[in-house]
SEMIKE-187624 format. One record per atom (N, C-alpha, C): x, z, y. Coordinates in steps of 0.02 Angstrom, whole numbers, plus 50000, padded with zeros to 5 digits. Layout:
# SEMIKE-187624
XZY
...
END
This chain:
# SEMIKE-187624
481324797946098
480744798246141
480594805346163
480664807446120
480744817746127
480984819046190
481664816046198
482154819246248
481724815046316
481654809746284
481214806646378
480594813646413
480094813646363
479684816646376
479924824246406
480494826046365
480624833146402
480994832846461
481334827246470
481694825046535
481044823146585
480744822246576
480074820446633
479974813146661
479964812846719
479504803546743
480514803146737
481064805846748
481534802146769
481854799746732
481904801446675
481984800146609
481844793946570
481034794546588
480754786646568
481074783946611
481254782846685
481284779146720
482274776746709
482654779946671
483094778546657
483964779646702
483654785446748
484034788946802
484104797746782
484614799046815
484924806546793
484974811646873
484284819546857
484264822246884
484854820646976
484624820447037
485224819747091
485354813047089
485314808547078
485234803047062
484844798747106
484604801447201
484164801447230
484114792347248
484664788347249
484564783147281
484074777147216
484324778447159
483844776347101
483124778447082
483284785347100
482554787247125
481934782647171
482294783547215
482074780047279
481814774247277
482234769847218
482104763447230
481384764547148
481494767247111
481044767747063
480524767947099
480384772447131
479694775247199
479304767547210
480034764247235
479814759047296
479374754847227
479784752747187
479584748847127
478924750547108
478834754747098
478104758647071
477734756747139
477714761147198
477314758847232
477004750747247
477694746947236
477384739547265
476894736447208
477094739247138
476834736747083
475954739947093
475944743947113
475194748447126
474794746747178
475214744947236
474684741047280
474654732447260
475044729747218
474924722047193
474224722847156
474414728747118
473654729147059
473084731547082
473144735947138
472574737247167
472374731047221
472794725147252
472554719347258
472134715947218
472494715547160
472114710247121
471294713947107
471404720847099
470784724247087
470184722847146
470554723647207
470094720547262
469664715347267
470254712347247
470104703847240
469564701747193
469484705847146
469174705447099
468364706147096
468244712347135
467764716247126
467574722147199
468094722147241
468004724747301
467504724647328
467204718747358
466894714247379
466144719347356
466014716447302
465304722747262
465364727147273
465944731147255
465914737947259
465844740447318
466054737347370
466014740847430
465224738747478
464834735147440
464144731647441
463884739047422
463984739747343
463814744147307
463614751247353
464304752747387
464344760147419
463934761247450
463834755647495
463514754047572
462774755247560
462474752347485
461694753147465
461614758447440
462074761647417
461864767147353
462044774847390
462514774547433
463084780347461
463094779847548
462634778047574
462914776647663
463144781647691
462934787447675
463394792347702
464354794447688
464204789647636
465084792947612
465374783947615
465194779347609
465204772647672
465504773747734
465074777547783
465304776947840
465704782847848
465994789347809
466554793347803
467024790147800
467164785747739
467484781547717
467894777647769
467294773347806
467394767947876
467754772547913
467664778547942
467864780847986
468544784947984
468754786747909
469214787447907
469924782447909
469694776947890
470174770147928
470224766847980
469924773048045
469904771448122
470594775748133
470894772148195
471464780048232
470814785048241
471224790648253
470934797248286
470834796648363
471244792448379
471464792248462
471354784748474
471094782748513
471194777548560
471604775648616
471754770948617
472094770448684
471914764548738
471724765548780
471114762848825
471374759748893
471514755448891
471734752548972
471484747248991
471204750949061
470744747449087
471064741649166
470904735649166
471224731849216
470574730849250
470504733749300
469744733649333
469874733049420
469794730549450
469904727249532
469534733849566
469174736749539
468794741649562
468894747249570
469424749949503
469644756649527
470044757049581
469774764549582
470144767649664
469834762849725
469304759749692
468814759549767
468424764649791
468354766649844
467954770949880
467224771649856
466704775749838
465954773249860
465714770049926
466054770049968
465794766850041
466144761050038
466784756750019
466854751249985
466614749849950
466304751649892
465804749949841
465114745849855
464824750949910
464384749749947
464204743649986
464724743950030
464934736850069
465014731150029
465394731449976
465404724349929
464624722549904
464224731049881
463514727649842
463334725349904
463164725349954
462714722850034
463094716550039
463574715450048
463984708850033
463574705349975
463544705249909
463564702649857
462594702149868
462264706849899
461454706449915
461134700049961
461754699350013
461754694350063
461684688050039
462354689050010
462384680949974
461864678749926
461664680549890
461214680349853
460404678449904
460334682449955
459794680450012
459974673950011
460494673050050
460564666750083
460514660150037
460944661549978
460724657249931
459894655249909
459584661249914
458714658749912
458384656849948
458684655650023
458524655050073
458684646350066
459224646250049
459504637950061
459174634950003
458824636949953
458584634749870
458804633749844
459574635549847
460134632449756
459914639449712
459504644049731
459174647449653
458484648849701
458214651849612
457654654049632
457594662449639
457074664949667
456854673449674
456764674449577
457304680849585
457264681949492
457544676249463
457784675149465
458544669749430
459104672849451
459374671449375
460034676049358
460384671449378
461204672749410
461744669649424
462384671249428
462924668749406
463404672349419
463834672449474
464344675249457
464594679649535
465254673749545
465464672549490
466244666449496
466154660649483
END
């Protein structure tokens, strides 16, 4: 046990210094085994604890939250509108003002009744 301990984690782990592809897979092993247990830990008690944070801690809560956002967004917009003119813009609201007259005019709505456009 001597010689493990002075050999270090690779030792226990039963691989020899350069040895990188056993390494590797030791890593992988360990890691999957650590996020299973920190599942079950979730599973367990997450749930409160993160209740817990939210009442006791809101400032380090929403650190927390915000550090499991991207940094960056990426934003695309499908809009009929861009790269319309303001004087097309214009013309469609006077368009869209009309109809709306005429519609109160004929009585399928009333003055101040909401409606939609499609």
């Amino acid at each position: 046990m001597g010689a493990a301990i002075r050999g270090g984690f690779s030792s226990l782990m039963g691989y020899k210094r350069g040895d990188s592809k056993v390494a590797k897979n030791s890593r992988l092993r360990l890691s999957q085994k650590f996020l299973a247990d920190l599942e079950e830990h979730y599973n367990r008690i997450g749930h409160r604890a993160i209740e817990m944070v939210f009442q006791e801690r809101p400032a380090e809560y929403l650190k927390f939250i915000s550090g499991l956002l991207p940094k960056e967004f990426e934003l695309t917009v499908d809009n009929a509108l861009i790269g319309t003119t303001d004087d097309e813009l214009e013309e469609l609201i006077a368009q869209v003002r009309e109809r709306r007259q005429r519609r109160i005019a004929l009585g399928s709505i009333e003055r101040g009744e909401s409606e939609t456009l499609n």
